[in-house]
C-alpha positions in Angstrom: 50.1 -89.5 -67.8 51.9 -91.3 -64.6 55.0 -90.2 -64.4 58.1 -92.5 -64.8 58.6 -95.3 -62.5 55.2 -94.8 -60.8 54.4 -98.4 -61.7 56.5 -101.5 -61.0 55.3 -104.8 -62.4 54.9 -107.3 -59.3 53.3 -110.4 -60.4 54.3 -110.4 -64.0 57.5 -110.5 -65.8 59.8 -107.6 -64.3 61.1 -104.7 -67.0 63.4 -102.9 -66.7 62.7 -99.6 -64.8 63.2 -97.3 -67.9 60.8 -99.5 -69.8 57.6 -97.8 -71.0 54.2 -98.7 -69.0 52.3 -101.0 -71.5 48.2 -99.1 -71.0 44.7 -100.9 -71.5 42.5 -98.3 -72.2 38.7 -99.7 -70.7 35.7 -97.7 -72.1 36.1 -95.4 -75.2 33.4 -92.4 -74.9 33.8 -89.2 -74.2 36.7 -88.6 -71.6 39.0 -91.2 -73.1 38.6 -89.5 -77.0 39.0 -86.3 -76.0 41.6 -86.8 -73.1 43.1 -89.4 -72.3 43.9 -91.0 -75.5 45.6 -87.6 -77.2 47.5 -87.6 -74.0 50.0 -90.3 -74.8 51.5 -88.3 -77.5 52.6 -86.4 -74.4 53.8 -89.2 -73.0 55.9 -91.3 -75.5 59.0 -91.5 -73.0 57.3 -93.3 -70.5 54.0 -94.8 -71.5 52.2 -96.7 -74.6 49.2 -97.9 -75.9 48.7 -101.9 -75.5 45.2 -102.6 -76.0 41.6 -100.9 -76.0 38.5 -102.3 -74.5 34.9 -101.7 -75.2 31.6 -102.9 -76.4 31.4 -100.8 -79.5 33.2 -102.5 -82.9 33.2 -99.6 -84.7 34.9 -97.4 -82.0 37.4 -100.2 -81.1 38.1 -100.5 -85.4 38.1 -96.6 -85.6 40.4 -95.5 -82.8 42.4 -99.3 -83.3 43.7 -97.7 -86.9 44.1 -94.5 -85.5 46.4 -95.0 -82.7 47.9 -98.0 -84.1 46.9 -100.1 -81.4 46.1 -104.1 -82.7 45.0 -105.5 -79.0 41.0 -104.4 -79.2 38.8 -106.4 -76.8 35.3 -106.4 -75.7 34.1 -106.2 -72.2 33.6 -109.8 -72.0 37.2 -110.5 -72.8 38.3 -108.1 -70.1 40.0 -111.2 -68.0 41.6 -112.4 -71.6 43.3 -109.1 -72.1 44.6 -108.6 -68.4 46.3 -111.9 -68.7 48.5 -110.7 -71.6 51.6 -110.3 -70.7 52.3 -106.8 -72.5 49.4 -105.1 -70.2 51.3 -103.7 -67.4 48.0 -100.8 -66.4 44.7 -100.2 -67.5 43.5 -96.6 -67.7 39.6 -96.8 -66.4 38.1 -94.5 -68.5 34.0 -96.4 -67.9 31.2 -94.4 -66.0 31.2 -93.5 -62.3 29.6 -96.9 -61.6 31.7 -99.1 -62.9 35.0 -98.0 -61.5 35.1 -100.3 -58.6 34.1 -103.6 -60.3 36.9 -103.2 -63.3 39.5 -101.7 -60.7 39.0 -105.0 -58.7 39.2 -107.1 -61.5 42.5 -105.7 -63.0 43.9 -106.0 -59.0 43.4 -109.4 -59.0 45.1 -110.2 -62.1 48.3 -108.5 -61.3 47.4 -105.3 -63.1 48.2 -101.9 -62.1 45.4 -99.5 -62.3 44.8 -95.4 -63.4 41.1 -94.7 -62.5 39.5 -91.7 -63.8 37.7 -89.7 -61.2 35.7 -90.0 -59.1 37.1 -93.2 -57.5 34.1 -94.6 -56.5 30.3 -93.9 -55.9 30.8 -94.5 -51.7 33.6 -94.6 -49.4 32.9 -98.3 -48.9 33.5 -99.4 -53.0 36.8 -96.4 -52.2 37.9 -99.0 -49.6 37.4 -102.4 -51.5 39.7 -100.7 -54.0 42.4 -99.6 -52.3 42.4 -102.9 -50.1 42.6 -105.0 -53.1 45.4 -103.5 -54.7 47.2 -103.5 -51.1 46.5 -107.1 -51.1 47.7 -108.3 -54.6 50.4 -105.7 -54.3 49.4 -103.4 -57.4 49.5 -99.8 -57.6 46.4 -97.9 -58.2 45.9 -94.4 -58.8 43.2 -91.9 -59.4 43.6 -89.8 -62.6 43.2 -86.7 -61.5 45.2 -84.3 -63.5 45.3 -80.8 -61.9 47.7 -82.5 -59.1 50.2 -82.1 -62.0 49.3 -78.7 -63.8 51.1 -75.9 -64.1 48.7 -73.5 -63.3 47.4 -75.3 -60.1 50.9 -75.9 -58.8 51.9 -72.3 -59.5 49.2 -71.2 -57.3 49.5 -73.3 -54.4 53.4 -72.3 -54.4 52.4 -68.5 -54.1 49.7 -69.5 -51.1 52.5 -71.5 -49.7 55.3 -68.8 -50.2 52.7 -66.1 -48.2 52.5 -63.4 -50.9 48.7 -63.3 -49.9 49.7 -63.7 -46.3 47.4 -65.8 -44.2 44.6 -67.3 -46.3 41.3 -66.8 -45.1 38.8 -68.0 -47.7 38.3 -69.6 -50.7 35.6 -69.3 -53.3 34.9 -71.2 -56.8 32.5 -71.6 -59.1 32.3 -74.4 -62.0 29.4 -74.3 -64.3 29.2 -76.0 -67.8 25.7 -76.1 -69.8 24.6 -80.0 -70.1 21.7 -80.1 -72.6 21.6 -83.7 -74.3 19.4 -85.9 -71.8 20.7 -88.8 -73.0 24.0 -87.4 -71.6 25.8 -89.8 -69.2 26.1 -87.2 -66.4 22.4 -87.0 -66.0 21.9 -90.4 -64.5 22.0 -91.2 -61.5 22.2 -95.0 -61.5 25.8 -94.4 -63.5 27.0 -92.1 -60.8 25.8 -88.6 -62.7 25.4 -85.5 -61.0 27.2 -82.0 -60.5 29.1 -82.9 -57.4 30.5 -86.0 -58.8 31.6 -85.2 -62.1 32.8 -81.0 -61.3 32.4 -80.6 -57.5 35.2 -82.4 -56.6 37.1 -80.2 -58.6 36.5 -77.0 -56.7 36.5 -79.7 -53.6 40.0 -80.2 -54.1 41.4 -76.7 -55.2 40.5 -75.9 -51.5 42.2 -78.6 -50.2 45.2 -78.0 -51.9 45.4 -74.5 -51.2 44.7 -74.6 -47.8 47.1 -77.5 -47.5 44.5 -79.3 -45.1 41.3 -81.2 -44.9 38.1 -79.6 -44.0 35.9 -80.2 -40.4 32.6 -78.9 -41.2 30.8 -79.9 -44.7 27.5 -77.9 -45.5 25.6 -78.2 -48.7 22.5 -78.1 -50.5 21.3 -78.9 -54.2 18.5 -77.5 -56.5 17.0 -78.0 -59.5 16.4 -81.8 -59.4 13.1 -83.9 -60.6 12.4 -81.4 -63.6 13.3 -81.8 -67.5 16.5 -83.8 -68.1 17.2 -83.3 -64.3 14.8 -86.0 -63.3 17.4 -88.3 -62.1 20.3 -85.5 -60.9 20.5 -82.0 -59.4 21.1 -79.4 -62.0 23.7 -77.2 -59.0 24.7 -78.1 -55.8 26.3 -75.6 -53.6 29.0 -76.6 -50.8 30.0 -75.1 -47.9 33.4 -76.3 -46.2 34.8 -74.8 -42.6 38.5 -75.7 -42.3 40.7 -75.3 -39.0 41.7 -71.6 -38.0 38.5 -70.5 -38.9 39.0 -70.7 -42.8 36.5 -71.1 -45.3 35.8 -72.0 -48.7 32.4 -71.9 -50.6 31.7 -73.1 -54.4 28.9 -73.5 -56.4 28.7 -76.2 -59.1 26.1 -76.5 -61.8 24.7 -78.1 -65.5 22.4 -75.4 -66.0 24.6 -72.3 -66.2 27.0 -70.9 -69.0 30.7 -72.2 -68.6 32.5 -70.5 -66.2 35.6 -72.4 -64.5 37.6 -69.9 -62.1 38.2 -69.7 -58.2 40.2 -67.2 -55.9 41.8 -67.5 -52.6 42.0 -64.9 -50.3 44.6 -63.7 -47.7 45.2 -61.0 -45.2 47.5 -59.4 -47.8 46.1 -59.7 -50.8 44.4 -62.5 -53.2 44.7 -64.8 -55.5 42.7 -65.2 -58.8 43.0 -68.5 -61.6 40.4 -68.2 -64.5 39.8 -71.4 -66.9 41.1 -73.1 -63.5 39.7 -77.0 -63.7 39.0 -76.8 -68.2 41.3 -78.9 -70.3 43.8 -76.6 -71.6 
């Protein structure tokens, strides 16, 4: 979860900086039942459950007597539940689509926000978001957890430290079989689709490792407008050309047994992290 002190109420009543950040949760499928929720037993010393928020009665009943939580709220009552004064942040847990409208909402009520990835569907709904919390003075903050993994950190230390020397190329692959049609990441009017939902993944290993942003994007997709790929590609494949004449390639895909590794090579040697974006 955010680490302590990362939020700081502004237009609400102050705490006290040791005080525990008071969560909405906002949508309770997949993501937030398998992840986000078990994840505040991790974070006891500096974070609670407030409130939940969703559409569903029986999930908001369910997962309200299992994680004790008495504040349950459907969408409609989004604005009654910001304006309580134990909701410091809501944790966006809603489709792809959605991010931008709820993020704004929260903003304007005062309310920090933790958005689940990806931020947005364009740069334009990336920019109303960020200028909205700048302007009503909240923090926001994508949710995007290998930034804080062991694993992830461990290996950018050892490119850093130059035990591979002078890396030269990246390559990743992040495949995970997706056979329900009715599954959310196969439409595209909800912001479905490899890239979105995995490729960023392998998108920012790269930029972590190589500690810069890339100037040169190629890419291609395949698979699309068959089956339950009508809507979304079933693999997309990404090209990215860095500065000193660096590269990094992955491959992302729905179609393909789960694989989840990447490697980073140098002029002394390489780098190799299996399971590298899974929950662990």
């Amino acid at each position: 979860m955010s680490p302590k002190n990362s939020f700081t109420r502004v237009s609400r009543t102050r705490q006290p900086p040791s005080q525990k950040i008071r969560y909405a949760v906002v949508g309770l499928g997949y993501i937030a039942q398998v992840a986000v929720l078990p994840a505040f037993a991790h974070a006891k010393k500096n974070s609670e459950l407030a409130a939940f928020i969703s559409d569903d009665p029986r999930k908001l009943k369910q997962l309200g007597r299992k994680y004790g939580v008495n504040g349950l709220y459907s969408y409609d009552q989004y604005e009654e539940c910001l304006e309580r004064e134990e909701i410091d942040a809501v944790y966006i847990a809603l489709p792809n689509h959605l991010h931008c409208e709820f993020t704004v909402r929260a903003a304007k009520k005062g309310v920090h926000v933790l958005c689940e990835k990806p931020m947005a569907l364009s740069v334009k709904e990336c920019e109303t978001m960020i200028r909205t919390a700048d302007h009503h003075g909240i923090k926001l903050m994508v949710a995007y957890r290998l930034h804080f993994e062991e694993a992830n950190l461990r290996a950018i230390q050892m490119v850093q430290s130059g035990k591979i020397g002078n890396p030269r190329y990246f390559q990743s692959a992040f495949s995970l079989p997706v056979k329900d049609k009715q599954n959310i990441r196969l439409r595209e009017a909800t912001g479905g689709g490899t890239l979105w939902d995995i490729g960023i993944y392998c998108l920012n290993a790269s930029r972590n490792l190589f500690h810069a942003e890339p100037i040169d994007v190629f890419a291609t997709t395949a698979g699309r407008g068959s089956g339950r790929f009508k809507e979304v590609e079933k693999m997309s494949a990404v090209t990215l050309r860095f500065s000193d004449d660096r590269l990094a390639s992955f491959i992302c895909s729905f179609g393909a047994a789960d694989v989840s590794e990447f490697r980073i090579v140098g002029t002394k040697g390489q780098l190799r992290v299996t399971s590298a974006y899974e929950y662990v």
